[in-house]
MARDREN-185930 format. One record per atom (N, C-alpha, C, O): y, x, z. Coordinates in nm, 3 decimals. Each point is the difference from the previous one (the first is absolute). Example, Ala and Ser with C-alpha at 12.3 -4.5 7.8 and 13.67 -1.06 7.14 Angstrom:
<site><y>-0.569</y><x>1.319</x><z>0.780</z></site>
<site><y>0.119</y><x>-0.089</x><z>0.000</z></site>
<site><y>0.120</y><x>0.090</x><z>0.000</z></site>
<site><y>-0.002</y><x>0.104</x><z>0.066</z></site>
<site><y>0.107</y><x>-0.139</x><z>-0.138</z></site>
<site><y>0.119</y><x>0.082</x><z>0.006</z></site>
<site><y>0.109</y><x>-0.077</x><z>0.073</z></site>
<site><y>0.111</y><x>0.051</x><z>0.017</z></site>
This chain:
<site><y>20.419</y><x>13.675</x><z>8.141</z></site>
<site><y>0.099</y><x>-0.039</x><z>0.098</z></site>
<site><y>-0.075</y><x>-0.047</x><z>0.126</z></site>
<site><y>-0.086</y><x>-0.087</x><z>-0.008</z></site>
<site><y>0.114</y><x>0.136</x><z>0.103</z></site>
<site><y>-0.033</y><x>-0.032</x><z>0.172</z></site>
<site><y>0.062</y><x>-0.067</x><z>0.068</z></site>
<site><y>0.078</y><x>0.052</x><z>0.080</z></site>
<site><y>-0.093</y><x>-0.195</x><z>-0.089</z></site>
<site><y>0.058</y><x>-0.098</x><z>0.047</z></site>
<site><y>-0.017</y><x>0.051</x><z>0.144</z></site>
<site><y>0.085</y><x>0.071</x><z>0.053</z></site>
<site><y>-0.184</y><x>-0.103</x><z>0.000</z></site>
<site><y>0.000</y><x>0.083</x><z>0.164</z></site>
<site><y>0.066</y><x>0.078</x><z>0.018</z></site>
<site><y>0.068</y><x>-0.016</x><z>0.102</z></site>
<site><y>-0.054</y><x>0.086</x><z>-0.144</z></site>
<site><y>0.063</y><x>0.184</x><z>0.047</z></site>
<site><y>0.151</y><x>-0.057</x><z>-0.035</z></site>
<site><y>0.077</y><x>0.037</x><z>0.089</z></site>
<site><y>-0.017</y><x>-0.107</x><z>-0.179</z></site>
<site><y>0.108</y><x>-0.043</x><z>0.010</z></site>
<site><y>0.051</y><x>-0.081</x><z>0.147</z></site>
<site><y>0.084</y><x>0.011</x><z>0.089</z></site>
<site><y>-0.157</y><x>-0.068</x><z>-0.117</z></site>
<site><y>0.028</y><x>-0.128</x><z>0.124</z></site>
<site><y>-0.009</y><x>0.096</x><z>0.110</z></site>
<site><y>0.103</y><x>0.012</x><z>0.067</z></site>
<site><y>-0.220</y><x>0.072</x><z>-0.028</z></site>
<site><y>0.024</y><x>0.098</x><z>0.103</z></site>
<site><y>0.116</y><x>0.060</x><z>0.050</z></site>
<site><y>0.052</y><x>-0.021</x><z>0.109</z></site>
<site><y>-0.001</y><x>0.130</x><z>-0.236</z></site>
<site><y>0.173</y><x>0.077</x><z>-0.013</z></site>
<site><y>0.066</y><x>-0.090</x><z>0.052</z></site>
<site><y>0.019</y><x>0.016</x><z>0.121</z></site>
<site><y>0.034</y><x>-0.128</x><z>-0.178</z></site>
<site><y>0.069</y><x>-0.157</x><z>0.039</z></site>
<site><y>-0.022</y><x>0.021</x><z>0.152</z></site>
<site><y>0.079</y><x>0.076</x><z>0.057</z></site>
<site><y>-0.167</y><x>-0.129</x><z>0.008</z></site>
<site><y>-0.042</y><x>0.029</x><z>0.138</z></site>
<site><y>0.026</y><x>0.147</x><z>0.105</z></site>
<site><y>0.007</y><x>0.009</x><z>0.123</z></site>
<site><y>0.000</y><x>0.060</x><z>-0.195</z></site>
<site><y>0.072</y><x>0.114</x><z>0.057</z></site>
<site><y>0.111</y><x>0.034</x><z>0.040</z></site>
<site><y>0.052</y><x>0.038</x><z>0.105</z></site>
<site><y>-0.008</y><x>-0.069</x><z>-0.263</z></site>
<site><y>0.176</y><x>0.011</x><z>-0.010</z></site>
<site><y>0.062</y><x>-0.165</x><z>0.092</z></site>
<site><y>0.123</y><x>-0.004</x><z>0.007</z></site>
<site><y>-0.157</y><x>-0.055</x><z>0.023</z></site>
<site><y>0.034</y><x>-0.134</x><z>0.127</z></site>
<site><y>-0.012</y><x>0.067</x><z>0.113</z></site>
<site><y>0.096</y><x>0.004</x><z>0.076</z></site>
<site><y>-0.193</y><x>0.049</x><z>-0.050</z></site>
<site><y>-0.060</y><x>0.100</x><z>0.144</z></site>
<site><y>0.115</y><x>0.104</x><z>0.042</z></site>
<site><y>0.040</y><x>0.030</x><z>0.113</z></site>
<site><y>0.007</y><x>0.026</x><z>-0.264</z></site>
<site><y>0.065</y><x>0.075</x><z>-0.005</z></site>
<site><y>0.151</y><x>0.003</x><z>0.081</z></site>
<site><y>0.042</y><x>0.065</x><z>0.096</z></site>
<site><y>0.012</y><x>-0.162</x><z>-0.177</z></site>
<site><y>0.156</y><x>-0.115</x><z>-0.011</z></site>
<site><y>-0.054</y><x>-0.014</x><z>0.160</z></site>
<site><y>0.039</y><x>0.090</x><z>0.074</z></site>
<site><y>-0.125</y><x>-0.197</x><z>-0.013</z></site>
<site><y>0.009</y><x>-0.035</x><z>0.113</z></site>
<site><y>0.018</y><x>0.066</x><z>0.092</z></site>
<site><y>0.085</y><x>-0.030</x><z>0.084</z></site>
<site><y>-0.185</y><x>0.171</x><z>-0.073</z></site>
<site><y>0.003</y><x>0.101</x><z>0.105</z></site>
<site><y>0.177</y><x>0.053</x><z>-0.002</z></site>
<site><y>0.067</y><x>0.001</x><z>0.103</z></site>
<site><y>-0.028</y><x>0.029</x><z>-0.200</z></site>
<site><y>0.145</y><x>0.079</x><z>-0.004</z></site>
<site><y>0.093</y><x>-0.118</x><z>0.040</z></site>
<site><y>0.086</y><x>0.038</x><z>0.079</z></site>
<site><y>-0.077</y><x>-0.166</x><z>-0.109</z></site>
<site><y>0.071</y><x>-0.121</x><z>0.058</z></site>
<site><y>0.043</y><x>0.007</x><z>0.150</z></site>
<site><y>0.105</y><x>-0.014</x><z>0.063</z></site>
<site><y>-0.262</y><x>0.048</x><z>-0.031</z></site>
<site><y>-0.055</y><x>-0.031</x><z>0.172</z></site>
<site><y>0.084</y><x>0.118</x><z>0.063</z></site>
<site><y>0.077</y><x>-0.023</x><z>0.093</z></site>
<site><y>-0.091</y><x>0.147</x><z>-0.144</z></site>
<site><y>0.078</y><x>0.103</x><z>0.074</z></site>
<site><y>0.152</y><x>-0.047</x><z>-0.025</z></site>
<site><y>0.015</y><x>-0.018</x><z>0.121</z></site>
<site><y>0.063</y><x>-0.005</x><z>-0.154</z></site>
<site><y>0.126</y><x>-0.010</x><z>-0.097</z></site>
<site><y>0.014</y><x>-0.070</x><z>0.161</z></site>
<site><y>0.068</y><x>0.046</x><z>0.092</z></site>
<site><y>-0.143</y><x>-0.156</x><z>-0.088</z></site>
<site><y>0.042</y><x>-0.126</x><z>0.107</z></site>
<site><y>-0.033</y><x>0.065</x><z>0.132</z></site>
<site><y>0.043</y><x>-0.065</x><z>0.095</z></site>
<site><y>-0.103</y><x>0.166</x><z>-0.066</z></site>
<site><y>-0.046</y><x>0.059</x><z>0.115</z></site>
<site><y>0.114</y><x>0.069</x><z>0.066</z></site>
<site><y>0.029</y><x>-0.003</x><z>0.119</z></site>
<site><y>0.017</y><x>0.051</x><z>-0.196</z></site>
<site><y>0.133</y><x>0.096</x><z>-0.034</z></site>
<site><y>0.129</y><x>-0.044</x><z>0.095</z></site>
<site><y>0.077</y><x>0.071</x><z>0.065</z></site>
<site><y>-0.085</y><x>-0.228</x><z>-0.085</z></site>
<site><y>0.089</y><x>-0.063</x><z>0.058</z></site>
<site><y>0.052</y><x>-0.024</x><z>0.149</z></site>
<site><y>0.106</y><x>-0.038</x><z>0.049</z></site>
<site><y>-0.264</y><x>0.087</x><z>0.014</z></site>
<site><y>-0.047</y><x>-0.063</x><z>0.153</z></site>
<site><y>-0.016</y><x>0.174</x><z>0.023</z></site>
<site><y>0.001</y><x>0.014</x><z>0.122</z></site>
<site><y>-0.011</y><x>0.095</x><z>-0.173</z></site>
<site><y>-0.040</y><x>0.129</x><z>0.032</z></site>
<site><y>0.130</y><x>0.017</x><z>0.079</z></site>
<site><y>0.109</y><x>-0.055</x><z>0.019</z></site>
<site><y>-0.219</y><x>0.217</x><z>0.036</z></site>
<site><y>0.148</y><x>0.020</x><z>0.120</z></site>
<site><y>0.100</y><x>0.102</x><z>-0.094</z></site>
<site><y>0.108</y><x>0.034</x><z>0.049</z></site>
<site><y>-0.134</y><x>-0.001</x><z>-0.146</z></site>
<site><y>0.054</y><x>0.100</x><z>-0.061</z></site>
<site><y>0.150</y><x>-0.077</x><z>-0.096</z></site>
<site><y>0.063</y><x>0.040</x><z>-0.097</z></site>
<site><y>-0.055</y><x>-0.135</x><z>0.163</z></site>
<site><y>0.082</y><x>-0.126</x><z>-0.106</z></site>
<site><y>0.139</y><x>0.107</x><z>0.032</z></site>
<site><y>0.018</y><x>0.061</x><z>0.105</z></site>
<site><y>0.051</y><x>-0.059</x><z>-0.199</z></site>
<site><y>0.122</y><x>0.064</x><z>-0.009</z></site>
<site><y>0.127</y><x>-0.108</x><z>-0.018</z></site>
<site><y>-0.033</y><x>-0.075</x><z>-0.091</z></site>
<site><y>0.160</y><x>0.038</x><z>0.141</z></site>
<site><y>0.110</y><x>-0.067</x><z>-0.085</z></site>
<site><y>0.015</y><x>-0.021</x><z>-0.137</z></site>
<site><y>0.053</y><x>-0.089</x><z>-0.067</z></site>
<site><y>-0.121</y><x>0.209</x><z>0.038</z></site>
<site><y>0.040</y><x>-0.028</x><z>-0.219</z></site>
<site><y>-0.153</y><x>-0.040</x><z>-0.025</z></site>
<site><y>-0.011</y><x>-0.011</x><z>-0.122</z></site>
<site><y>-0.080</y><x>-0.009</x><z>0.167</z></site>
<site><y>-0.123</y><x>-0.046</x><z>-0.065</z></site>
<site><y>0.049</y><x>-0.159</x><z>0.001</z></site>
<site><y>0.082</y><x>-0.062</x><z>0.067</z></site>
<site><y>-0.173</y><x>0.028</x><z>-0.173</z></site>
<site><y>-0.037</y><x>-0.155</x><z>-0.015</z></site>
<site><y>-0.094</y><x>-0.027</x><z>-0.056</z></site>
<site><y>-0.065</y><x>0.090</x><z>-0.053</z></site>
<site><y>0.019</y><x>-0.236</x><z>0.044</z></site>
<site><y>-0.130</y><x>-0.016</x><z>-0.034</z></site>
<site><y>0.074</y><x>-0.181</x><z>-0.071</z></site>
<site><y>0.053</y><x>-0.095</x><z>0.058</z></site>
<site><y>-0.091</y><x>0.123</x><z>-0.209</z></site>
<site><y>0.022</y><x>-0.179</x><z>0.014</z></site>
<site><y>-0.108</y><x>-0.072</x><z>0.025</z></site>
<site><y>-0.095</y><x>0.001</x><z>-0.078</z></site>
<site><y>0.096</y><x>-0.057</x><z>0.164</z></site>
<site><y>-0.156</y><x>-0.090</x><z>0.012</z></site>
<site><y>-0.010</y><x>-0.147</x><z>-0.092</z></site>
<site><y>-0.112</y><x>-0.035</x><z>-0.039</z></site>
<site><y>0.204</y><x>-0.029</x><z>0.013</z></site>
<site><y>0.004</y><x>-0.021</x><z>-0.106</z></site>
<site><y>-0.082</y><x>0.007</x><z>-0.138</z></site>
<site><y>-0.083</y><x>-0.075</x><z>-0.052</z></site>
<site><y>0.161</y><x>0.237</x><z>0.000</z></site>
<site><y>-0.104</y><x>0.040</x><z>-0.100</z></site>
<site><y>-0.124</y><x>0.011</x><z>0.055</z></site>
<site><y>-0.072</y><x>-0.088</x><z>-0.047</z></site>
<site><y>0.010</y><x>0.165</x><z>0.134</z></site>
<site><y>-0.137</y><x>0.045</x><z>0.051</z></site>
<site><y>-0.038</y><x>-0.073</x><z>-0.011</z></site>
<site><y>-0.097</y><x>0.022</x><z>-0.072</z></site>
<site><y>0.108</y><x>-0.207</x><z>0.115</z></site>
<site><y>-0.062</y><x>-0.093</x><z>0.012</z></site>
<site><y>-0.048</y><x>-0.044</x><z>-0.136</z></site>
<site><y>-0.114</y><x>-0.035</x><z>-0.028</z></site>
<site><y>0.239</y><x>0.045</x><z>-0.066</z></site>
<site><y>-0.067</y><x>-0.030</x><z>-0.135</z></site>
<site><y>-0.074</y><x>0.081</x><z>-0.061</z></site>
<site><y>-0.075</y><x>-0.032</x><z>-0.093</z></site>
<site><y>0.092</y><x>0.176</x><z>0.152</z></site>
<site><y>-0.119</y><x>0.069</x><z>-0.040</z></site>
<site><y>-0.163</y><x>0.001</x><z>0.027</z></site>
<site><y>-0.096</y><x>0.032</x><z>-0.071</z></site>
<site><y>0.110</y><x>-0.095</x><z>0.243</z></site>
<site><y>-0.086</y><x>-0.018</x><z>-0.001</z></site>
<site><y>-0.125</y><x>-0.120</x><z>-0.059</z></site>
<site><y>-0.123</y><x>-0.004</x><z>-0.008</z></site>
<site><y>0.273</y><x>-0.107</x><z>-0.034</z></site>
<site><y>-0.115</y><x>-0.108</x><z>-0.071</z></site>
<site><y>-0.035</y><x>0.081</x><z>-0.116</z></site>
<site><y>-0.116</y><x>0.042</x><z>-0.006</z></site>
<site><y>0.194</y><x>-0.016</x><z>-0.079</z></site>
<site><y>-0.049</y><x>0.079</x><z>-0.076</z></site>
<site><y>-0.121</y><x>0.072</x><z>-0.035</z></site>
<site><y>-0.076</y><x>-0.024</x><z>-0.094</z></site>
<site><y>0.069</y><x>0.101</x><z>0.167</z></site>
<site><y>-0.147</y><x>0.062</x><z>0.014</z></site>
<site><y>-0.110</y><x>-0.096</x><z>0.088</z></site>
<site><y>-0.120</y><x>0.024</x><z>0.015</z></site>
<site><y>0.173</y><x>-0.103</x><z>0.021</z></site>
<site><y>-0.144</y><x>-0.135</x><z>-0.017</z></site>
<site><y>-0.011</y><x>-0.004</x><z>-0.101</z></site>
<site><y>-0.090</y><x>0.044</x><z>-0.072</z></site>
<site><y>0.207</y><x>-0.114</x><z>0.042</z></site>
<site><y>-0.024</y><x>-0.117</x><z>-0.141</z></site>
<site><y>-0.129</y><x>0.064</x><z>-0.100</z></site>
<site><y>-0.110</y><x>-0.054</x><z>-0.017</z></site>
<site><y>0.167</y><x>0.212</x><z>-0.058</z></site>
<site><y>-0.077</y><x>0.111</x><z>-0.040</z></site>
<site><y>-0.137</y><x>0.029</x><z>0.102</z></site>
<site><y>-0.100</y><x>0.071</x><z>-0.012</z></site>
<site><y>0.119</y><x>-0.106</x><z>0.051</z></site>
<site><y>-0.168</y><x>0.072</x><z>0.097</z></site>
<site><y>-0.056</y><x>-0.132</x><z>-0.047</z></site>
<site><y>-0.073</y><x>0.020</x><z>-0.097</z></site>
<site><y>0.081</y><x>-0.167</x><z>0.135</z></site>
<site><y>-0.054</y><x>-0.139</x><z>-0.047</z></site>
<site><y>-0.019</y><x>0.052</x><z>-0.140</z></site>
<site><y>-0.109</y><x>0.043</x><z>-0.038</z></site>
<site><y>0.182</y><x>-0.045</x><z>-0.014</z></site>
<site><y>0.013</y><x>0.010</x><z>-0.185</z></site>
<site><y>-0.115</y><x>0.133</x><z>-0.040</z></site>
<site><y>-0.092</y><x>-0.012</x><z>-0.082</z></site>
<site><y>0.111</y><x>0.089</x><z>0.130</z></site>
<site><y>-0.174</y><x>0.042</x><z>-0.015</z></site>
<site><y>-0.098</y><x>0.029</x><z>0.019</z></site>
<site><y>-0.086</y><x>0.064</x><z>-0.062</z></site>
<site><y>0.093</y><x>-0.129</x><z>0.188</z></site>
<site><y>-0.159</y><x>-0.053</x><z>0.084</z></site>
<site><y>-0.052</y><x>-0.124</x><z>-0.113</z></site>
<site><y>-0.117</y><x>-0.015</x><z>-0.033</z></site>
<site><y>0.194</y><x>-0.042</x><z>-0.001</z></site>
<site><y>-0.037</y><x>-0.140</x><z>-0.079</z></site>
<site><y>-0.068</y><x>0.057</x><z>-0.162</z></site>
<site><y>-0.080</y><x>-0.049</x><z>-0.080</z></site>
<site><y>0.165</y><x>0.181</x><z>0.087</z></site>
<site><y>-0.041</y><x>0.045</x><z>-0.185</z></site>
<site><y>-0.166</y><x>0.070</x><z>0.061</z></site>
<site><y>-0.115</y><x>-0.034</x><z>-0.026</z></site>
<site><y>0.156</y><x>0.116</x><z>0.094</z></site>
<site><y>-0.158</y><x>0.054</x><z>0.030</z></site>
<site><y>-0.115</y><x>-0.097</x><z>0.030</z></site>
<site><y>-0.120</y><x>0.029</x><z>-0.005</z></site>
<site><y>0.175</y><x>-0.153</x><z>0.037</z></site>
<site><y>-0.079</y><x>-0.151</x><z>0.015</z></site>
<site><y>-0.042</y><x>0.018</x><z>-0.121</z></site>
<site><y>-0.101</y><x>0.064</x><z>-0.028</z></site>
<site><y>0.146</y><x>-0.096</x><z>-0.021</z></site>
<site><y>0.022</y><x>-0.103</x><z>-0.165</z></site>
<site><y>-0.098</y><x>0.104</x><z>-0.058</z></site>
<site><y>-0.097</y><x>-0.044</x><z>-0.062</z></site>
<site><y>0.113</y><x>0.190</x><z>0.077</z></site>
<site><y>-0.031</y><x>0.110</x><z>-0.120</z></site>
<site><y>-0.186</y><x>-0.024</x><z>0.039</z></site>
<site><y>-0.092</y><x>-0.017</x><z>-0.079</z></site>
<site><y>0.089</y><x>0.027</x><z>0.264</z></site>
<site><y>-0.124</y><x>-0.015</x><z>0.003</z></site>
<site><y>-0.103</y><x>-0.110</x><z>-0.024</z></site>
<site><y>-0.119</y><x>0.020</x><z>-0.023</z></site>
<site><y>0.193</y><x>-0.164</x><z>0.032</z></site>
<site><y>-0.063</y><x>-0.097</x><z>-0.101</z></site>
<site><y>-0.013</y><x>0.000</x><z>-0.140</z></site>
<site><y>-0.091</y><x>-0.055</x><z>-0.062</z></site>
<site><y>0.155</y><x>0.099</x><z>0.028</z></site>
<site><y>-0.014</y><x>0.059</x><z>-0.159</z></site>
<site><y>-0.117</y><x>0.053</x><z>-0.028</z></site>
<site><y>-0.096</y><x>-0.063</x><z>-0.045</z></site>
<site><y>0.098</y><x>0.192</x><z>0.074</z></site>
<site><y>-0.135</y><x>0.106</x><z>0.035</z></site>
<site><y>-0.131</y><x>-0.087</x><z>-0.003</z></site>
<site><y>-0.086</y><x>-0.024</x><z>-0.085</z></site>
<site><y>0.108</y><x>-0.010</x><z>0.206</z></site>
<site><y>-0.125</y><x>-0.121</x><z>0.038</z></site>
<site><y>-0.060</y><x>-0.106</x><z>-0.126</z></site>
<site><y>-0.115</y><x>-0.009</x><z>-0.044</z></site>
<site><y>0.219</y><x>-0.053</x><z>0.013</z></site>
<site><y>-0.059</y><x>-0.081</x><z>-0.103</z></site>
<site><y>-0.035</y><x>0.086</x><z>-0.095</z></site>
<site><y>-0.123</y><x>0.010</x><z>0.001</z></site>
<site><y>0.186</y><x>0.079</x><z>-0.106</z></site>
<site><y>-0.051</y><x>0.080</x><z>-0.056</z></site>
<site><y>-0.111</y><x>0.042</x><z>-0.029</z></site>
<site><y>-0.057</y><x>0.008</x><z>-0.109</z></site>
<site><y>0.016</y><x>0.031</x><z>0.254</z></site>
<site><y>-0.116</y><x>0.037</x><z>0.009</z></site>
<site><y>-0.113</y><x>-0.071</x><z>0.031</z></site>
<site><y>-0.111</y><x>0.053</x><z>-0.010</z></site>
<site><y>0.126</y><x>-0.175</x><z>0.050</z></site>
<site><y>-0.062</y><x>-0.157</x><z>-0.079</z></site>
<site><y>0.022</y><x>-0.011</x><z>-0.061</z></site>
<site><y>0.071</y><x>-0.096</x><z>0.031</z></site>
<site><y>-0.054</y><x>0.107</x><z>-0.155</z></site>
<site><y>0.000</y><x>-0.064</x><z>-0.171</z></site>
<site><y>-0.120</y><x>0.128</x><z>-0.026</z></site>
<site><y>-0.104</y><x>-0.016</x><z>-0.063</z></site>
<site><y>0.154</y><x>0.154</x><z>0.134</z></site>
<site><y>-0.112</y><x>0.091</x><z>-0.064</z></site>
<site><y>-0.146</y><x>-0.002</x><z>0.021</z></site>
<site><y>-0.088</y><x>0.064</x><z>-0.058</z></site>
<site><y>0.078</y><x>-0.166</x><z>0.172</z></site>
<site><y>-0.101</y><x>0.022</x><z>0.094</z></site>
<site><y>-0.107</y><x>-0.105</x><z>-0.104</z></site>
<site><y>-0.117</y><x>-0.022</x><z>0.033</z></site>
């Protein structure tokens, strides 16, 4: 199991969520805005904590995984 490479994906898929958030909200101010479009900003907003919250949550595991490692490899040393 690849704690890194997990925590990485994790980090992606936030990157992910955020970038598509950001357009959603762009959408709003574009000139292409139509009468029937909408945008809840609202939701967006909670989406966008969201994909903090998740981006924090595994920056902190890829922390953790690489102190792990580390000691590890002091006990082997």
């Amino acid at each position: 199991m690849d704690i890194l490479g997990i925590a990485q994906q994790g980090l992606q898929q936030a990157q992910g969520q955020f970038n598509r958030t950001a357009q959603q909200i762009a959408q709003v101010a574009g000139p292409s805005q139509t009468p029937g479009d909408s945008v809840s900003l609202s939701d967006e907003m909670v989406s966008l904590m969201t994909s903090q919250n998740q981006y924090e949550t595994n920056l902190g595991v890829a922390h953790v995984a690489s102190r792990m490692e580390q000691e590890t490899l002091n006990l082997l040393a």
